[in-house]
C-alpha positions, 0 to 999 in steps of 0.5 A: 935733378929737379927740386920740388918745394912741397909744403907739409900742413899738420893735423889741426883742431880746436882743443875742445874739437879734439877731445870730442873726435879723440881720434888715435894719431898714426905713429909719428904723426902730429895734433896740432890745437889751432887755439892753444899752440900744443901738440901730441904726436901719435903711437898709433895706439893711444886716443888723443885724450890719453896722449901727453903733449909734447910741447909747452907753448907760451902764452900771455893769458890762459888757453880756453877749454884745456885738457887735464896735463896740459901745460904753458909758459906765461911769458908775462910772469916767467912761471910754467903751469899745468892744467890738472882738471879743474884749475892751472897751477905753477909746476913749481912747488913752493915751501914755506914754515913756521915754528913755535915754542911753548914753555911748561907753564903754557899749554896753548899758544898762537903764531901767524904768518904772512899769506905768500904772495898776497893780493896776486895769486891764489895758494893752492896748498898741496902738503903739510909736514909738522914736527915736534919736541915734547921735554916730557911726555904728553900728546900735542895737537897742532891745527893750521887755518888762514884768516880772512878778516875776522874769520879763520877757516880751517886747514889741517891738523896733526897730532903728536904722541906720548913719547918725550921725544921728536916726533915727525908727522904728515897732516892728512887733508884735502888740498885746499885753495887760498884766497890772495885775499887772505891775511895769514896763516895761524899755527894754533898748537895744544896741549891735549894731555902731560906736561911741559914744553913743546917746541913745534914747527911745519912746512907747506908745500904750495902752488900759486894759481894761475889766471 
């Protein structure tokens, strides 16, 4: 019986290559991106750029010319990032809140927070949600902005309605990116309309930016 050592050599390409040839892989067969270290493995149906990766490479600085869905392990930092078409994002999600509490005698108050993970990364804030408890009837308004300097910039708002009740809500808004060079976050809760207390609170759901 003879033994013959053969080698195998993969498919390879650039990431920018690929996307413009996007040919359909065989079934089983691999993509190799010669400057990102990811794969796809064909179906035999699928064009290259519809086709998931199947690994995550890691790495110590951001692939160049990326794909949308792509994904890396930084090795530096020990956080895993996606590619979502315009920016790298952690794959983790991030949570943090803050609360207010406003007595019958005050109809407007003001709380901060500490930027996450300031002057490292920029915040790419995903979700808001907020909840309330009016002692009497009445219709609160909560606004969330990030202050840089002197200067706050608006996030999101929600309203709550006119039962003396709890009341749960999510802020509809456009993910927005903030700046590792912001100060804080400031809660700015209003009484629209009624009467009394109102205790306040919200969380955001938020990934860190990658570089």
């Amino acid at each position: 019986m003879v033994t013959e050592n053969k080698q195998q050599q993969h498919r390879r390409d650039s990431a920018a290559d690929w996307v413009t040839a996007d040919p359909v892989l065989l079934q089983g067969e691999i993509g190799f991106e010669e400057n990102t270290g990811a794969i796809k493995i064909g179906d035999g149906a699928t064009a290259w750029t519809s086709l998931n990766y199947a690994n995550v490479p890691s790495v110590t600085s951001m692939p160049t010319s990326p794909q949308t869905g792509m994904r890396v392990y930084r090795s530096d930092n020990e956080l895993e990032y996606f590619y979502d078409g315009t920016r790298w994002l952690t794959t983790r999600l991030f949570s943090m809140g803050f609360s207010a509490y406003s007595q019958p005698s005050n109809d407007f108050l003001q709380t901060l927070m500490p930027i996450p993970f300031k002057d490292h990364y920029d915040v790419y804030i995903e979700s808001m949600t907020a909840a309330a408890y009016k002692t009497f009837p009445g219709t609160w308004g909560v606004e969330i902005h990030y202050g840089v300097g002197l200067t706050y910039n608006f996030i999101c708002s929600v309203n709550f309605g006119h039962n003396a009740s709890y009341s749960v809500a999510n802020a509809s808004f456009t993910p927005i990116v903030v700046p590792s060079t912001a100060e804080c976050f400031r809660n700015d809760s209003n009484e629209i309309s009624g009467s009394g207390s109102m205790k306040g609170s919200c969380v955001m759901h938020y990934r860190l930016v990658g570089t």
